[in-house]
Each structure stands twice: as C-alpha cells, then as structure tokens.
N, C-alpha and C positions, 0 to 999 in steps of 0.2 A: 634936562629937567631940574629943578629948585629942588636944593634938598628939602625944605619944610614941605614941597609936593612929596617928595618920596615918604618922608616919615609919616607925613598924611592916609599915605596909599596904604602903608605896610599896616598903620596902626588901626585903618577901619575896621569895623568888622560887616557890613553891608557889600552886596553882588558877592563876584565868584573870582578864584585865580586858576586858571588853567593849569595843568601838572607840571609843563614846562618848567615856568615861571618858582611853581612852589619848589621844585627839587634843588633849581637852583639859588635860590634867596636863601631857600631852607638849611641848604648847604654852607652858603656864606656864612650866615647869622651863627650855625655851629661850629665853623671856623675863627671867628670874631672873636665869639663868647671862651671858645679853646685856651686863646690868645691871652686876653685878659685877666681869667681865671689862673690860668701861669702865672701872668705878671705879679697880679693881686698874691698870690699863695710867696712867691720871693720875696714880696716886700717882707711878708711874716716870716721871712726863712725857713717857709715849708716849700717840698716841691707837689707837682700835680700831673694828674695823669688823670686819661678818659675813662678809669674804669673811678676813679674816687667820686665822678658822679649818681652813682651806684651805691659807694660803702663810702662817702665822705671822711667819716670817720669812726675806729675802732668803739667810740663811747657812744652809749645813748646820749640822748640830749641834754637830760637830767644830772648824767654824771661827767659834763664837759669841764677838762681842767679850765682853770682861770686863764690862763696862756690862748686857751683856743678859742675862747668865747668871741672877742674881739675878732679875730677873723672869720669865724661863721656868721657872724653879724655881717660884715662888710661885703662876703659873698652872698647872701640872702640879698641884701639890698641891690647888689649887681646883676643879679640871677630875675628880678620884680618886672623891669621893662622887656627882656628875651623873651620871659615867659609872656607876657600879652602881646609883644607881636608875633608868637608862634602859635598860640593859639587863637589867634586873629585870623592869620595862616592858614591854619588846619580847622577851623569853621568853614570860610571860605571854599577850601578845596574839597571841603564834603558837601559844599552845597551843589558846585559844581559837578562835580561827580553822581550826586543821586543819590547819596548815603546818609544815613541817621546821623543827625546833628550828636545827638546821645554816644556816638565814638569818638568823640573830642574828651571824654573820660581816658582813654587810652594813651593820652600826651603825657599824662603824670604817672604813668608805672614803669618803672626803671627795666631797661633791655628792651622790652614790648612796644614802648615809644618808638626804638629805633627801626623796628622791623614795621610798626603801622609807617613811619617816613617812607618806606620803601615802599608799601602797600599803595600809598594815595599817589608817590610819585609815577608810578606806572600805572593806577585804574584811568581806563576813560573817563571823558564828559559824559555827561547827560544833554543831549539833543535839545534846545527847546521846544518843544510842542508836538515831542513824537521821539521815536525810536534812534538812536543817536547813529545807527547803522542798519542794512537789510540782515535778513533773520540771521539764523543761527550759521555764529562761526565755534567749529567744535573744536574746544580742545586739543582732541587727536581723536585718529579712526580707531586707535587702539584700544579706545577705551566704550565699555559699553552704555548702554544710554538705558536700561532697564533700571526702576528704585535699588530694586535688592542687589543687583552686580555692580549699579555704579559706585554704592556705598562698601561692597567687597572689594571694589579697586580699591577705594579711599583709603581704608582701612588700612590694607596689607602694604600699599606704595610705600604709605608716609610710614608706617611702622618699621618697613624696612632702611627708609631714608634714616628715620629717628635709632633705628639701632648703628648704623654707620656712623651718623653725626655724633652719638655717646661714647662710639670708640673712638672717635679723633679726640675728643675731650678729655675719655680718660688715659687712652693707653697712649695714646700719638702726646699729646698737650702734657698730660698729667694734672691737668685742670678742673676742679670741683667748684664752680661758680655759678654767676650771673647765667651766661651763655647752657650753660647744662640745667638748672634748674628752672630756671626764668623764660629765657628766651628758645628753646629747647621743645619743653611741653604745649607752649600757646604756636608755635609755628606748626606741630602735629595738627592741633585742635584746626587752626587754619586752614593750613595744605589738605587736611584730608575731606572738611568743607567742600572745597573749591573745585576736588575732583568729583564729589558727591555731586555739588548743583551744577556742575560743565554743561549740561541740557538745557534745564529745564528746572526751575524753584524751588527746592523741599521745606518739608516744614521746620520749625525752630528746636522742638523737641528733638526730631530725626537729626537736625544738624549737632547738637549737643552728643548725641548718644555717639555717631560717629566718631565727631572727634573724640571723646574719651575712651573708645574704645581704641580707637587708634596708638593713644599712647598708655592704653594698657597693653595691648599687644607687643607694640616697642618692650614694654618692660620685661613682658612673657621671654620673650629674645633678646632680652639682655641675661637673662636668668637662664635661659638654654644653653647660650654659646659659653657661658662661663665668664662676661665680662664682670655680674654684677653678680650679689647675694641677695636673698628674700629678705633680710634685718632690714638694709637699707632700704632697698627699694618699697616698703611698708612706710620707712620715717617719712621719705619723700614724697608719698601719697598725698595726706594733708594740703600741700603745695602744689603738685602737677595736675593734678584732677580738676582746680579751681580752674588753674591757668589753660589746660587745654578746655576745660568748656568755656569760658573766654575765647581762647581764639576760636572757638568754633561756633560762639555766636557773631566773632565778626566776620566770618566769612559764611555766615547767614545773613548777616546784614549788605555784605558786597552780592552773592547771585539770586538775590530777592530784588535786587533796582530796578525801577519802573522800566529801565534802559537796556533790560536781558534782551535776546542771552550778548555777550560779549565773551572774546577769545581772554581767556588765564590766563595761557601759556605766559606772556610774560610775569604777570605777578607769580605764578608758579615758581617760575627760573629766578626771582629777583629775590624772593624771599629765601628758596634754598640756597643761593650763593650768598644770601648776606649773614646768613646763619657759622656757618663755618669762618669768616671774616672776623666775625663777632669774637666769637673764642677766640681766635690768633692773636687780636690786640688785647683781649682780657688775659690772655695768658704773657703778653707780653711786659705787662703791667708790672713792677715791682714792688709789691705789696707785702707786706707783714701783720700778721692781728696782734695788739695788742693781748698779753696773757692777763685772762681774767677771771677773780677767786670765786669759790665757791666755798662757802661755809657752812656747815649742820654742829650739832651739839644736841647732847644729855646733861641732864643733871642724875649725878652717881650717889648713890647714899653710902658715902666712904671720903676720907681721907684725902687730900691731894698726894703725900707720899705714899699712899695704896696705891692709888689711880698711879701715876709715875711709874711703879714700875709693869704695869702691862701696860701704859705706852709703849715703852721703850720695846717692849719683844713681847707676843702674846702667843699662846699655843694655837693648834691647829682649829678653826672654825670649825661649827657642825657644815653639814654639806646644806649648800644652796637650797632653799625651796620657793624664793620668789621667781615666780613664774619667767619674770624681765632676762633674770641669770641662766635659766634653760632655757632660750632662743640664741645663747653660744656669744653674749655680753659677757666680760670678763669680769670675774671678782675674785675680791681676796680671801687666801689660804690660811695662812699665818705669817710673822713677822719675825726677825731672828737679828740682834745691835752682835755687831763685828766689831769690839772695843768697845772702848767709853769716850765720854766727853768728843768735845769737837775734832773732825776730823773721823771718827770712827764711821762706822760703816753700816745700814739699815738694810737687810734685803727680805721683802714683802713678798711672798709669793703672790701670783694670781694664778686663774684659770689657765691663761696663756703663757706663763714667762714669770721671769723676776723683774720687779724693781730694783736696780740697783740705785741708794737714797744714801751721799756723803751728808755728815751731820755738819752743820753749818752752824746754829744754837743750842747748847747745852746748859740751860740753865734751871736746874731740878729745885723743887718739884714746881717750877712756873712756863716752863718754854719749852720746847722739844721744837726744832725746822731743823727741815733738810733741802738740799740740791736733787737733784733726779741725773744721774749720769746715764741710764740708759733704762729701758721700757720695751716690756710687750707689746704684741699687737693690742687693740684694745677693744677686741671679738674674735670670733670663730666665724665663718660668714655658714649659714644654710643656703645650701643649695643639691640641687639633686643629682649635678656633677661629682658630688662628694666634697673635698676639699679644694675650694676657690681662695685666689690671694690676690682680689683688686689694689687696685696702688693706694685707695685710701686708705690701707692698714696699714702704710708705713709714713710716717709722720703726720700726718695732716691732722690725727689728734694727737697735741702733745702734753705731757706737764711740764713744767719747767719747779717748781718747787713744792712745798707743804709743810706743812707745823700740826703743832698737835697744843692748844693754851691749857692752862688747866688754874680756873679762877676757883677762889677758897671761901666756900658760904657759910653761913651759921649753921650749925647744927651738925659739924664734920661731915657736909656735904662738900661735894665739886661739879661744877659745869666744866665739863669737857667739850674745846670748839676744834673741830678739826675743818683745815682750812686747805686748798689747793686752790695751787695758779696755773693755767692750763690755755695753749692757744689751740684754735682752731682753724683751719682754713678751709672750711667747705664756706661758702656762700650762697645766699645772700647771710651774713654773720647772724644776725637778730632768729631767725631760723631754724638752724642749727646749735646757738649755742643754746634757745630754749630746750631742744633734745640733749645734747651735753649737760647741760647742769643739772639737768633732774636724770640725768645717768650716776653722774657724781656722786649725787646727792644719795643718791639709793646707796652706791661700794663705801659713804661714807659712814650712813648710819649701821650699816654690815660689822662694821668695825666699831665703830663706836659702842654699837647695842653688846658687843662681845666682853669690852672693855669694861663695858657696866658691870655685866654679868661677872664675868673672873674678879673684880674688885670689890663685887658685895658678895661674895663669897668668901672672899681673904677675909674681912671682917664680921661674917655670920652674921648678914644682913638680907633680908632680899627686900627691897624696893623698885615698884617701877619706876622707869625711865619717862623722861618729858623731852622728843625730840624739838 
C-alpha cells in the first residue's frame, strides 16, 4: 500500500476500524511518538519518560523558565498530528463499536486515556443491521442478575479490587500519583458499571451512584484496615468522586449499546491488569518536583528591629483553635535561635516534632532564611485504628528552605513576608499543591499573626494586621 494511502486511511475520520486494527496502530503511533518525544527532549538536554506525559512539567504554564519554553513549543507542535490521527482513531472505533461519539472526550484526560485504549481495544463491533451476536452471554454464573444484588456485586468486587490495587500503590510502590488518584477512582467507577449492566441495561443515574459508591466503599476499607487516614482521604474527595462518576458513565455508555448484552469478561480482565501496569511504570519513572514557595505576610505597627527580634525566637503560641489544626494538621509551638548569626541553629516546634532550621542568612533587621535539616511528620492521621503512619508522612511533603523579609514602611511600620520552599510528591502536582499551599498558608499566618502581636506589644501599640 502507498504511503499517502496509509496517511489517507489513518487521517480520515469517516466508517469504522475494527479493535484489531485500532490496538495495534494505536499501539504503534504510541511507540513512534515515545521515540521522538526522547529524541526531541536530548536535543534540549532534557531526558523523558511516559509518566512526563502527565506532569510535563513541575511549572505552570505561566511560570515556564525561558530555557523551557522553546521546547514545550517544539513538543506541542510534535504532539498537533498524534493527536488527530488518534482521535481519528478513536471516533472511528467508537463508531464501530456502538458507542457515544461524546467518549472521544476521554482521549484528552491524562491515565484515563490509557485505560479507555484498553476499553475500545477489547469491546466488540456492533453488527450491521441487528444484534452483533445471539442473546445473552453472562459474564459469570457467579454473579446475580437481580437490580439490587447485581449492583451489591458491583459495589463490594471493585471496592475490594480498589482497596488491593491502593495497597500496591502505597505500601508495595510507595507511589502517590497518576495511577492512584486518576486512574485508580475512574477504573472503580468503570469495573463496578460493567458488573452492574452484565444482564441487562440500567439507568444512567443507577450507573453513577454505583460507581461512587463503589469507590467510597474502597475508601471505607482503606480507613478499616489501617492503610489510609480520614484527612486524606477527605482532600482526595474533590478528585475521586468526579472521576469515578466518569467512569461510571462510561461503562453506562458501553452496556446501554444497541449491541447488548455482550460478554465483559474481557474488558473486566484488561482493564484490572492494565491498572496495576500503570503504577509500575509511574513508579518506575524518575521524577523530582520542583520546590515551590509560598508566601503570606502582615503588616506590624512596630519597628523592623521590634519585629527582628520575635523573628528570630518567639514564645509559646496560644493553643490552636482553627478548626484545620484539630483534624491532627500540624502547627507551630514556638520557636527557640541556638546561637546567632549564620550557621546558628532555629528549632520551631510543631504539633508533631521539631524543625530543625540551620541559618543560612543573617542579616538584621532585613533577612532572616534558613536550611531545614530535618522535619516532622506533617499531620496526625485520624483514624479509628487509633494511631496510623501511611508512607505519605514520611517525605512526600517536604521543605527544603524559608526566610522571614522584614521591609521598613513609613510610619515605623513593617511588612513582614514569610516565605517557604517546599516539594511535594503526591500527584497529579496541580492538585495537591492547591491543598499544600493553602495548608502553608494557614501555619504561616499562625506565626506571623503571633509575631504581630508580641511586637506591638514591645511598643505599646495594638494595630490590626493586613494578611
């Protein structure tokens, strides 16, 4: 065949491509692009890996250095043709199949893509002009065919699948990512779909509640057995609940086809094995975040040499009453300098532990940064085990540095900016560091608003604070 036949074939988007065909081009074209996107990232003297399709990179868009513009450009442009002949592709094989055009949205959400690839490469054709096979091939005998018990199979399978696949992730991997947050909840919402409609049709509503219930359950039993705490699994709400009702309208959209009933079982098997797959190569991945600041500030009605010296060491805090701090978030104590000037020693208490904070700039009354040489956890987990200690309390939030500026206004006032640089690696990054930085934000103004306070008190002032 002429290649300008081939590129012709691949680029239309009119008739159907059989599963065969899609798995395997589909396959190619991901190997190709693999290829290229290597190459392309050496010439810039970056390297590249399958999971950087996902987290490209540690900046938003907005704050891309000048260094890396020029290559996200060049990949953008590289990435223009993939993308239309895959969703060329993946029209095609939905049409073929009997499925809503409207699941060609699911090509562009990172993880979820990979597991719809898997979805379309194993559903059946649809028949021309009738039923693509005679009636009903069942799933399994095992399972029952009543509304209420199919959806109690649904539920409790994938919930228990989903509490297995979160322990490979966390305790087997040690992996807080893509695979766990992303692809993780929508494969619940899916799986537990597909055992729902194994009969016979349900409705779109019914499909939804399933799956969310599905992987609330999962969570319920990740909170039983002791993997996970109620903090987290709260943040991660926002995100899972979307995504499993997501997948659980598209596995409303697969046993609603004109073409029912058709045997799961293999998209059952193909998507739990591809799920576990998924995390191994994300976990394989050698990634780093990027440590990235967060800044709050007051303005003090005092002095910057007031202010200076409760930077440097301030007494004990009254106790916690933001509600955030009593769900066992960790916040500061008091603060105690081990020497002076650079080199001397900061140790902050928290909740959980000391900072230990070497002083790196001393320059009074303008600069106060430090190093962070070691850290608490950075919570307490609830849980009704009593005292749980998942692996994300040990590094995956770190700081790596902080300051304290202290800028000199009219009026013997001071803005006080306290500033931390801090990596995270839970993923997807954009996610999580929204909950991190407004965690920050809160232990920074705790401190700062204290600072206010003891400094307009040295001077027999009291003015509010402007955070």
């Amino acid at each position: 065949m002429r290649f300008d036949r081939v590129i012709k074939r691949l680029a239309t988007w009119r008739g159907t491509i059989d599963r065969r065909t899609y798995a395997a081009v589909g396959a190619a074209l991901i190997a190709v692009k693999y290829g290229l996107d290597r190459a392309l990232a050496a010439a810039f003297g970056r390297t590249w890996s399958y999971v950087d399709y996902w987290s490209p990179s540690a900046y938003a868009v907005d704050e891309l250095p000048a260094g890396e513009r020029g290559f996200f450009v060049a990949l953008l442009a590289l990435a223009i043709p993939f993308a239309l002949v895959g969703l060329s592709l993946t029209i095609r094989r939905l049409r073929d199949a009997g499925l809503p055009l409207a699941l060609v949205a699911l090509f562009f959400v990172p993880v979820v893509n990979l597991v719809f690839f898997v979805v379309l490469s194993l559903a059946p054709p649809r028949a021309a002009g009738g039923p693509e096979r005679p009636p009903a091939v069942r799933a399994s005998r095992a399972l029952p065919r009543s509304r209420f018990a199919s959806a109690l199979a649904g539920i409790v399978l994938t919930a228990l699948l989903g509490v297995a696949l979160a322990a490979l992730a966390t305790e087997g991997l040690e992996n807080y990512g893509w695979g766990l947050f992303v692809g993780l909840p929508f494969c619940l919402g899916l799986l537990s779909v597909l055992v729902y409609g194994h009969d016979e049709p349900r409705s779109a509503s019914s499909c939804v509640w399933v799956g969310v219930l599905a992987t609330a359950l999962s969570s319920v039993g990740l909170l039983l057995t002791g993997l996970e705490g109620a903090i987290c699994l709260v943040m991660a709400l926002p995100l899972s609940a979307p995504l499993a009702a997501l997948g659980a309208l598209t596995g409303y959209a697969i046993q609603r086809r004109d073409t029912r009933p058709f045997d799961t079982r293999p998209t059952l098997c193909g998507v739990a094995l591809a799920l576990p797959l998924l995390m191994g190569v994300e976990d394989g991945a050698d990634r780093r975040p990027v440590a990235a600041p967060v800044t709050s500030s007051v303005v003090i009605d005092a002095p910057p040499e007031v202010v200076w010296r409760h930077v440097v060491s301030f007494s004990e805090l009254p106790a916690a009453r933001e509600a955030i701090f009593r769900t066992g978030i960790a916040y500061p104590i008091e603060a105690r300098m081990e020497g002076r000037g650079v080199g001397a020693v900061r140790r902050c208490r928290f909740s959980t532990g000391d900072f230990v904070e070497p002083i790196t700039v001393w320059d009074e009354p303008r600069l106060l940064r430090f190093s962070v040489r070691s850290q608490p956890p950075p919570m307490r987990e609830l849980s009704p085990l009593g005292d749980v200690h998942p692996p994300h309390l040990d590094g995956f939030l770190r700081s790596r540095q902080g300051q304290f500026r202290l800028i000199r206004l009219r009026g013997g006032r001071t803005l006080l900016r306290g500033t931390t640089w801090y990596e995270n690696r839970m993923w997807p990054a954009a996610y999580w560091r929204g909950w991190s930085d407004e965690l920050i934000h809160r232990i920074h103004l705790r401190v700062l608003r204290h600072v206010e306070d003891l400094s307009e008190r040295s001077v027999g002032a009291r003015a509010p604070g402007n955070g």
